[in-house]
Each structure stands twice: as structure tokens, then as C-alpha cells.
C-alpha positions in Angstrom: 23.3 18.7 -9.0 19.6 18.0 -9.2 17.7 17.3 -6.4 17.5 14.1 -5.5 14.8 11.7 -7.4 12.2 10.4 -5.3 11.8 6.8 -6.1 10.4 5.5 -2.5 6.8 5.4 -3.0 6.5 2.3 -2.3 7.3 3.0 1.1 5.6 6.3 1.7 4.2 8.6 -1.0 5.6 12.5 -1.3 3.0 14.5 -0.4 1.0 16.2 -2.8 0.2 20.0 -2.9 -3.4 19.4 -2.4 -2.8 17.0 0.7 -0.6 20.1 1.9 -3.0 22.3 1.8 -5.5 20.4 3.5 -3.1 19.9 6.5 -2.3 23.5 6.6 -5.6 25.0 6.8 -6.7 22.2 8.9 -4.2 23.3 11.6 -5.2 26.8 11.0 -8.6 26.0 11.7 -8.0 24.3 15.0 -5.9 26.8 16.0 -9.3 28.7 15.9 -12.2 26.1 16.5 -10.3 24.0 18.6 -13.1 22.0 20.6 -16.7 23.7 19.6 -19.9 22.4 18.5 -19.3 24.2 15.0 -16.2 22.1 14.6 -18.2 19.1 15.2 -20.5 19.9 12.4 -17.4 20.9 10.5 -16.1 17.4 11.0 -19.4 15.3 10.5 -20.9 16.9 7.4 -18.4 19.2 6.0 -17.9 22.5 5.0 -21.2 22.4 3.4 -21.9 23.6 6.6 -19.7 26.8 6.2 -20.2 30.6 5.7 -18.8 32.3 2.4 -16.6 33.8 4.4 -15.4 30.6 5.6 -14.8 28.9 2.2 -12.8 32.1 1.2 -10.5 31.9 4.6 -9.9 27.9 4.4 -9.6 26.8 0.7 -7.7 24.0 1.3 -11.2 22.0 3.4 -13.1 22.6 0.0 -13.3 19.8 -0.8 -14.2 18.0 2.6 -17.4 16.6 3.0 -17.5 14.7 6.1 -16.4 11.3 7.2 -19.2 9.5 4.5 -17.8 11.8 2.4 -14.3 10.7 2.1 -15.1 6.9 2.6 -17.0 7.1 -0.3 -13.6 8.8 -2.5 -11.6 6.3 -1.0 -14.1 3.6 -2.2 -14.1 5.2 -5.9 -10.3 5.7 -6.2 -10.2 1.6 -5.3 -12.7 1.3 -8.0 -15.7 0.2 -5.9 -18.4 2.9 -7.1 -21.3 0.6 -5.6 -22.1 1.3 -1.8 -19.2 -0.3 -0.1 -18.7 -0.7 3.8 -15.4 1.5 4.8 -14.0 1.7 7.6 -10.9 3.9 8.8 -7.9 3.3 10.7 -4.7 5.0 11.7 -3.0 2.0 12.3 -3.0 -1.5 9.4 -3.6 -4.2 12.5 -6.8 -3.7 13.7 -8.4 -4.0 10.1 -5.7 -7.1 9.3 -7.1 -8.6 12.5 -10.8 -8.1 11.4 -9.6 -9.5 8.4 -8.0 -12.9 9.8 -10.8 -13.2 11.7 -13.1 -13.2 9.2 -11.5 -15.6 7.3 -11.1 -17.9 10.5 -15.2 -17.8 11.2 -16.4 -17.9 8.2 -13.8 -20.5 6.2 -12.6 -24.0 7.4 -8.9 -23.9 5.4 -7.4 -20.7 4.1 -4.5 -20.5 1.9 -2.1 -17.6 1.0 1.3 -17.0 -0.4 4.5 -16.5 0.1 3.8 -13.1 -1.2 2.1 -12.3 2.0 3.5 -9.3 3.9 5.1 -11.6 7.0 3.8 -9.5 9.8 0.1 -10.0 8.1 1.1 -13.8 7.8 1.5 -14.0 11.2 -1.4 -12.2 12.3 -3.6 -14.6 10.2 -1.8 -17.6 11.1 -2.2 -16.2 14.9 -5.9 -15.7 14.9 -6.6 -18.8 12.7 -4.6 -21.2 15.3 -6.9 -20.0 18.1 -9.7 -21.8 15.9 -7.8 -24.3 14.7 -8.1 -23.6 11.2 -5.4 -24.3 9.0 -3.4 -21.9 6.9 -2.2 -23.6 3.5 0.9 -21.1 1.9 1.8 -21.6 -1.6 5.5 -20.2 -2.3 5.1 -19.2 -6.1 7.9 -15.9 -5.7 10.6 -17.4 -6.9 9.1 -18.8 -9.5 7.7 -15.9 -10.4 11.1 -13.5 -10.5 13.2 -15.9 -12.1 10.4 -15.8 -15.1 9.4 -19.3 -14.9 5.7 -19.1 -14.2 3.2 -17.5 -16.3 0.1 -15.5 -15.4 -1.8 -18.7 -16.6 0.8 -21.1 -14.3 0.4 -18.9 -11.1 -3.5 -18.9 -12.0 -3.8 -22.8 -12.0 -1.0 -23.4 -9.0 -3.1 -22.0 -6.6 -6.7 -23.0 -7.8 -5.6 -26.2 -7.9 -3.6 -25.9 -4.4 -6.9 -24.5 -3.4 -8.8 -27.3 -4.5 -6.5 -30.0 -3.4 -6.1 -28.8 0.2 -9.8 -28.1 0.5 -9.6 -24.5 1.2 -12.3 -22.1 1.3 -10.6 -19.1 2.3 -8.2 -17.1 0.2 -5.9 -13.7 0.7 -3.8 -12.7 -1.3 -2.0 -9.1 -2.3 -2.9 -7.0 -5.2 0.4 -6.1 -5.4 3.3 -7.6 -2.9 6.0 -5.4 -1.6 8.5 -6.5 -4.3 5.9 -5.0 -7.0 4.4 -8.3 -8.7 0.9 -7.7 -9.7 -0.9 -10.8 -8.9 -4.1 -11.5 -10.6 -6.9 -11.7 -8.2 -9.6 -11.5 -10.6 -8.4 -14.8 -12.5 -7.5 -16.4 -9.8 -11.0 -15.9 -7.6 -13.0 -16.8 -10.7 -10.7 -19.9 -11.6 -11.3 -21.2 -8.5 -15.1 -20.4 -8.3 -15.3 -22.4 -11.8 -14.2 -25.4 -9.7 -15.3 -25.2 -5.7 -17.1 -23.1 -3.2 -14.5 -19.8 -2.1 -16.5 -18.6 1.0 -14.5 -15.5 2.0 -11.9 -13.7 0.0 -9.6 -11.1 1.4 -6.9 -8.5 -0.7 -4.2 -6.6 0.4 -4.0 -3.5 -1.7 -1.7 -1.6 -0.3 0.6 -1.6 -3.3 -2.3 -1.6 -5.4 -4.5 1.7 -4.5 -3.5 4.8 -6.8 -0.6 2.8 -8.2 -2.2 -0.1 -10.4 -5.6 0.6 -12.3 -8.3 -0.9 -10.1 -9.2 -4.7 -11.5 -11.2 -6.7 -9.1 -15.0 -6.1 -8.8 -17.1 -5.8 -6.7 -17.6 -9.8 -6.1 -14.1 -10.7 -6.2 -12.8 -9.8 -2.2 -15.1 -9.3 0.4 -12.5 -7.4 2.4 -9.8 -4.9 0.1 -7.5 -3.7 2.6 -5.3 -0.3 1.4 -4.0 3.1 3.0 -3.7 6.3 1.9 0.1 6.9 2.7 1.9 5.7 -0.2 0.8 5.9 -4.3 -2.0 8.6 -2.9 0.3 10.8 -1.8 -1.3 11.4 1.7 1.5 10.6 3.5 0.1 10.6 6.9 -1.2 6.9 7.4 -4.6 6.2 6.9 -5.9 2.8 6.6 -8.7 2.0 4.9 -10.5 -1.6 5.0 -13.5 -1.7 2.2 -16.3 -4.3 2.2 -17.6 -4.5 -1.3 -19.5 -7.4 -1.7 -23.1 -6.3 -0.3 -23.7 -10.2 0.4 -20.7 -10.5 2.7 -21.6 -6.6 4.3 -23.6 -7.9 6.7 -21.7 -10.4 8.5 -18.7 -8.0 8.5 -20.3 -5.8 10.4 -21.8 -8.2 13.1 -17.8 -9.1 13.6 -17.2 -5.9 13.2 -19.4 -4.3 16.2 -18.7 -8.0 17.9 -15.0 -7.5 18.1 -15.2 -3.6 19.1 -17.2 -4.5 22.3 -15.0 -7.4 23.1 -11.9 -4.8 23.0 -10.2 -6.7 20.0 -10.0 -4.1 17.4 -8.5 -1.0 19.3 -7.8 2.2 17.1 -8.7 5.6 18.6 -9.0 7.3 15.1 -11.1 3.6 14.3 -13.5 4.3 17.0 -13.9 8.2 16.5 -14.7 8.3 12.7 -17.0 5.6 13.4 -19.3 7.4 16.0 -19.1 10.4 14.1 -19.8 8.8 10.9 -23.3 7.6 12.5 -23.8 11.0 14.9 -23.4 8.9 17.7 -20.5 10.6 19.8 -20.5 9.0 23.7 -18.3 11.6 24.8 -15.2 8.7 26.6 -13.3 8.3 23.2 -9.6 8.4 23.5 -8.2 11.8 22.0 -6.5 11.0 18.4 -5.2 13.0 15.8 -7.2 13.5 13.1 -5.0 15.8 10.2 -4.7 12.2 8.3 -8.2 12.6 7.3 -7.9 15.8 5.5 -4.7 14.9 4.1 -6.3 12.0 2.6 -9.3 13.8 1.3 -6.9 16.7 -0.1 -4.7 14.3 -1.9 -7.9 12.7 -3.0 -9.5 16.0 -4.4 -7.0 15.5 -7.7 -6.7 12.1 -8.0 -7.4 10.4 -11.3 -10.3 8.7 -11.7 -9.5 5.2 -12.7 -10.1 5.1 -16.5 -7.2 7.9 -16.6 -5.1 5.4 -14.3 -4.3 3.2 -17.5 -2.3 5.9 -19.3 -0.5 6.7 -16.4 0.0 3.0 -15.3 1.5 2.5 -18.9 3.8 5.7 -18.3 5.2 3.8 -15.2 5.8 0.2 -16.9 7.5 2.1 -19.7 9.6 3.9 -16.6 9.7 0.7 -15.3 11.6 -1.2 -18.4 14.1 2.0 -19.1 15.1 1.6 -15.7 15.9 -1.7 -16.3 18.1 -1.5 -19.1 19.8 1.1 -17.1 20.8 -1.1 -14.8 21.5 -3.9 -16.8 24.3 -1.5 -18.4 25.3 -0.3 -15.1 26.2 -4.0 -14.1 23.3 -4.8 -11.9 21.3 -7.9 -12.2 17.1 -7.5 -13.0 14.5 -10.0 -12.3 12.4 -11.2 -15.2 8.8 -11.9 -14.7 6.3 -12.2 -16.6 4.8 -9.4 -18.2 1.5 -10.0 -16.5 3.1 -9.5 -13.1 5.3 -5.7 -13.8 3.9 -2.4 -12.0 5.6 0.7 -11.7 7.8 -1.0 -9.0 11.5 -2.2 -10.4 13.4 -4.2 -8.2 17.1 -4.4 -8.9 20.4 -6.2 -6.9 24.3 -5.8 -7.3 26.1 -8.0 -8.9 29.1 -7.1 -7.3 29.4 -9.0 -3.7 31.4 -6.4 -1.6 27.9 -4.5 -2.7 25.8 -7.1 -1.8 27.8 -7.6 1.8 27.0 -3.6 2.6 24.1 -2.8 5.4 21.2 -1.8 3.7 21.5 1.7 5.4 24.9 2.0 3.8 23.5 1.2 -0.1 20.6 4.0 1.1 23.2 6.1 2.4 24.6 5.9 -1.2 22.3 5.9 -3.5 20.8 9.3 -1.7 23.9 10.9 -2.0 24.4 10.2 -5.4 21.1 11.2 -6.3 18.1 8.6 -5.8 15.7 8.3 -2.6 15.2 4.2 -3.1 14.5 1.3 -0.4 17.2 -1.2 0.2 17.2 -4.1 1.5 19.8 -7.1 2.5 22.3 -9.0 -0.2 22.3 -5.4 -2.4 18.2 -5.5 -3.0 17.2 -1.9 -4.3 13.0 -1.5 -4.9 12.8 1.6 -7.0 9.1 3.0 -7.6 8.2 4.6 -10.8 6.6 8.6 -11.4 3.1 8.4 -13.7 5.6 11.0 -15.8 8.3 10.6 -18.0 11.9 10.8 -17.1 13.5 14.0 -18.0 17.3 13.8 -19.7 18.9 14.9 -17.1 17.4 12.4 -14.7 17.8 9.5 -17.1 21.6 10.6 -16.5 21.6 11.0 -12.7 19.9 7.5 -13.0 22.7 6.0 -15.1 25.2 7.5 -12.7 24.2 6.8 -9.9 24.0 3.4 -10.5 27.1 3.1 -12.4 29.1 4.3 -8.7 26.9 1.9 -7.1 28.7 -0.8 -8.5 32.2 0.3 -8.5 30.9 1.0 -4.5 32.9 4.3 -4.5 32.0 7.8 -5.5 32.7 9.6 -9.0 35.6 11.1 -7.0 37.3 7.9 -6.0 36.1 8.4 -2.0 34.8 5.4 -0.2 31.1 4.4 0.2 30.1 5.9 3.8 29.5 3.4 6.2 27.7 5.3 8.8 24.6 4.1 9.6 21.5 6.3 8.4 17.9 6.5 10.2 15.5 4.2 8.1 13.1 7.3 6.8 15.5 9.6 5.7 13.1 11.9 3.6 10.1 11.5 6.1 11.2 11.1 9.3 8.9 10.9 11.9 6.9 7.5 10.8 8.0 4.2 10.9 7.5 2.1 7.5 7.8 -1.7 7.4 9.4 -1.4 4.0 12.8 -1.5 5.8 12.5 -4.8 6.6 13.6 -7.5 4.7 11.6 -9.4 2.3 10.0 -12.2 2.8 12.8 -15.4 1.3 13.0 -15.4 -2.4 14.0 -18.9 -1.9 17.5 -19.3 -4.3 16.7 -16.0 -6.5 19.8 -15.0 -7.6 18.4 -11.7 -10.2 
């Protein structure tokens, strides 16, 4: 049989040779500068600062150019090439937080939607209550799924939302966790047309190195992403990007405010900060710091954007095979609008002693007959698409695997295994949201 097909990144990206490399030679490297000042140097301006003999001994840190360095590849892979803010994080909450709190001192109303990922919804509406500012959320995901909104509808539900509640504050995702591409850009300039937006946030978690970048440079003040998923990093990095060089400024003032107050505590936040400016005090809080090189590695061979659009097309053609595949295999497909598809598919059993199993057991399943997916409750499956076609013997293990899906038995007649199975099979050792269920599709029934 072939290996199995990866079809997870949604949840976290496989790791690409280049990341790989980075990591390894980074270990290497400690192994022989643990602590000195010429690992400093290393780590501040990169290997710039190297011998020949170096370069030839760690190939894998060509490519690293300091802390400025990176941030500014990260910028440039999220399609901000002007000189954005960045900050870095190994965790997503500290940068949410700065987020929600920007919106709370800065806006008077904000609204999101119900495409929100809930543990963000509750951090804004957490910070927000503690300045009493209301948070407005516009369910438009059902609609949306069941194909009765259009790009245009979803555009003029939430400016007119916006308008009618008196918000001033928006977030939204780039792409939600279900894969529907929302469109920020028409949205943010629709509601511009009409009334004063004073701070705009994006999630693009789902968005970075998976969807072509779309949204300038005055469309979000904050663009929140990591590195872990379509990157192919895999160790989390976090990534919050200030674009808009008329909102910079009172980012950073709540920025540095909310560091000395001890609100926004990330070790690997704090250290690439001081050493991004040379200003090391000497008390920060050991952290590991491999997920910067990975990041940069997987970075090194990343396509620029403009090459992101044939790619992109690979995966929505992926995306509709997949599909049909299911269709004929008995399962039931969502249909959005065109507008809204990504190279995420998201599929569910028709068959209810499928939809009743754990979602552990339908991973359990699907892995052993071939697909690495994420599952959730009522027989969900989210399946993320490759930027390369599907070979024919894939298309097959595809087709079969879903095919025993829904007869919820092997090819050889065995019953589904019910034993439960740890969350992360392929990458054990981080913890990914992804395994939680979805935020309510309201009556979806795909």
C-alpha cells in the first residue's frame, strides 16, 4: 500500500526539507556554540557574520539573516513588501490579546463572525468587556455552506451590520478553520465607502502560504498568522504584522505598554524582541529558539506570491476532484460559493452509525485506510489540498478509502476500530486546536 496521504495541513504543515535542514544544523551548532558571544552575533545578524569554513560546515543556516531578517520573509510571504511592524511569538495568545486590545482602545463597537476561531472570540469578548465595549457577531456560516450567500451577499450583510450597529472595529479571518475564504478586501473597502472603520484586525492563519495574499497594505492594521501550517515549519511560530504605517505607531505604544504591565508574556516574544534592537538585559526567561530557523528554512523556498496563483488553482482543482469523489463515495459536500473555496474540502457521512463514531475513531479510520485528515463530531472530515496534482494511484486510495468510510468496515469485512487514538497522530508532541469542534454551523446538514 502507499504511504499514507497527508491531507492535515490545515492543522499542522509536514515539514519541509529545507525547514529540516535548518533544525538540524541548528542543533549541531549549539551542540558547539552553545552560550558564546559568537552565537549571539550568529543569532542577531546572521551568518553574514560567518567564516567560509563555517558556511561550508552548516549549509542549512544559509540562508539566516538575523531576527530583521526573517521578519521581513515573513512579511513578504503575507504579501506585505512595505516596512511592516512584526513581531514574533511561540505561542497565538499573547499577539490575539494585543490584538483585542487594540481593537477595545482604539474602537467603541467591534463586530466579528461566527467564523471566528471560538477561543479568539472569547479572548476579544474578554478584553473588550473589561472596557465595556460591545462585541456585535454576525453568523453568516451557514449561509455560506449551504450556498445561499454570495460573495456580494456576505459583502453587504456585514457592511450594513456594520453600519447599523455603529461599529468601528472589525476582525475577521482570511480564511476560517472550515476553509471559506472570506473577502476582507471587499468587505473593508465596502464599509469604508459608507462610515469611518478605525481599526481592522485579520486572522490569517489559514491564509499564509495557503491562499495568494489579497489584502494591502491599508486593509488590516493587525494580520495575525504562524508559520506551522501551509509553510511547512511545523514548529509554531506566531507571527503578528502591523502593515498600515498610520496605525504602526500606536501599536507599538500598546505594544511596549502591555509588556511592562506583564500582559503579553511570551519568552520567545520578549527574546527576539531585545535581540532584534541589540538590547539584551541579561534576566530573560530561557526559551527554545529552533522554531526560528525552521521558519526561516521553510521560508528560504517558498514561492513568492505571484507563483502562489498557479499553485492556489492546483489546489481548488484538487479541491473539486475530491469532491466528486466523495459525492460517489456517498458522502455529503457543502456548496459555497465559488468565491469562498481554498484548497481546504470539508466533507460529512451520510451514513448516521458514521456520524455517531468519536472523532478519534473516523481518524483512526481514515489513517488506516490511507488518509492523515482532521475529524471532527457528527462524521465532519476537513481534508487539505497538496499545490500538486493527485497521482492515479492516490486518486484510488482516495476513492477507497472513502468508499469503506461509509460502509464503516474495512475492505476485509473487519469492524471500524474503536480505540481511541491520541489527537496528533503524525506529529505528536504539539497540541493543535484543530481537534476541537467547530464552531455551530447552525442546521447545516452538507
Amino acid at each position: 500500500m502507499l504511504n499514507p496521504i497527508y491531507l492535515d495541513t490545515a492543522r499542522l504543515g509536514q515539514t519541509s526539507p529545507t525547514a529540516l535542514a535548518a533544525q538540524f544544523d541548528f542543533v549541531r551548532l549549539t551542540a558547539e556554540e552553545p552560550s558564546s558571544l559568537y552565537f549571539e552575533k550568529f543569532l542577531q545578524h546572521g551568518s553574514r557574520a560567518w567564516t567560509k569554513s563555517r558556511h561550508g560546515q552548516f549549509s542549512g543556516l544559509h540562508s539566516w539573516s538575523g531576527i530583521a531578517g526573517l521578519k521581513r520573509k515573513l512579511a513578504d510571504i503575507a504579501g506585505f513588501s512595505a516596512s511592516p511592524r512584526v513581531l514574533l511569538s511561540g505561542q497565538s495568545t499573547p499577539l490575539v490579546e494585543l490584538a483585542a486590545h487594540m481593537l477595545s482602545r482604539q474602537c467603541c463597537r467591534i463586530l466579528t463572525t461566527d467564523l471566528t476561531w471560538p477561543a479568539w472570540q472569547v479572548t476579544i469578548e474578554r478584553i473588550a468587556r473589561r472596557s465595556h465595549i460591545p462585541v456585535v457577531v454576525v453568523p453568516i456560516r451557514d449561509a455560506i455552506l449551504n450556498g445561499r450567500a454570495s460573495v456580494e451577499d456576505v459583502v453587504e450583510l456585514i457592511r450594513e451590520r456594520f453600519c447599523r450597529e455603529f461599529c468601528d472595529g472589525l476582525f475577521l479571518p482570511a480564511v476560517d478553520n472550515l476553509g471559506l475564504r472570506i473577502p476582507v478586501r471587499a468587505i473593508v473597502r465596502s464599509i469604508r465607502e459608507r462610515t469611518d472603520l478605525r481599526f481592522c484586525v485579520v486572522d490569517g492563519a489559514q491564509a499564509i502560504g495557503h491562499a495568494p495574499a489579497s489584502i494591502s497594505d491599508q486593509d488590516c492594521d493587525l494580520f495575525l498568522a504562524g508559520c506551522h501550517k501551509w509553510i511547512g515549519a511545523y514548529q509554531p511560530l506566531r507571527l503578528a504584522i502591523a502593515p498600515n504605517r498610520h496605525t504602526q505607531p500606536v501599536i507599538e505604544e500598546t505594544f511596549r505598554s502591555l509588556i511592562r504591565q506583564g500582559e503579553l508574556r511570551d519568552s520567545l516574544l520578549s527574546f527576539t524582541e531585545q535581540l532584534d534592537s541589540g538590547t539584551l538585559d541579561g534576566i530573560s526567561e530561557t526559551t527554545n529558539l529552533t522554531p526560528l530557523f525552521a521558519a526561516r528554512g521553510a521560508a528560504r523556498v517558498f514561492p513568492r506570491n505571484a507563483s502562489r496563483w498557479g499553485l492556489f488553482r492546483q489546489q481548488l482543482q484538487n479541491a473539486r476532484m475530491v469532491r466528486s469523489l466523495a459525492s460517489q463515495a456517498g458522502w455529503l459536500t457543502p456548496e459555497p460559493d465559488e468565491g469562498f473555496l481554498t484548497g481546504i474540502v470539508l466533507i460529512q457521512s451520510a451514513d448516521r452509525k458514521v456520524r455517531a463514531l468519536p472523532p478519534d475513531v473516523l481518524r483512526r479510520h481514515l489513517h488506516d485506510e490511507g488518509i492523515i485528515a482532521t475529524t471532527y463530531a457528527d462524521g465532519l472530515v476537513r481534508l487539505s489540498m497538496p499545490a500538486r496534482g493527485f497521482q492515479r494511484d492516490e486518486v484510488q486510495l482516495i476513492t477507497q478509502a472513502l468508499q469503506s468510510v461509509s460502509r464503516h468496515t474495512t475492505p476485509l469485512g473487519r469492524p471500524v476500530d474503536t480505540a481511541p487514538v491520541p489527537a496528533e497522530l503524525p506529529s505528536a508532541g504539539f497540541v493543535d486546536q484543530s481537534t476541537m469542534r467547530p464552531a455551530s454551523t447552525g442546521s447545516l446538514v452538507l
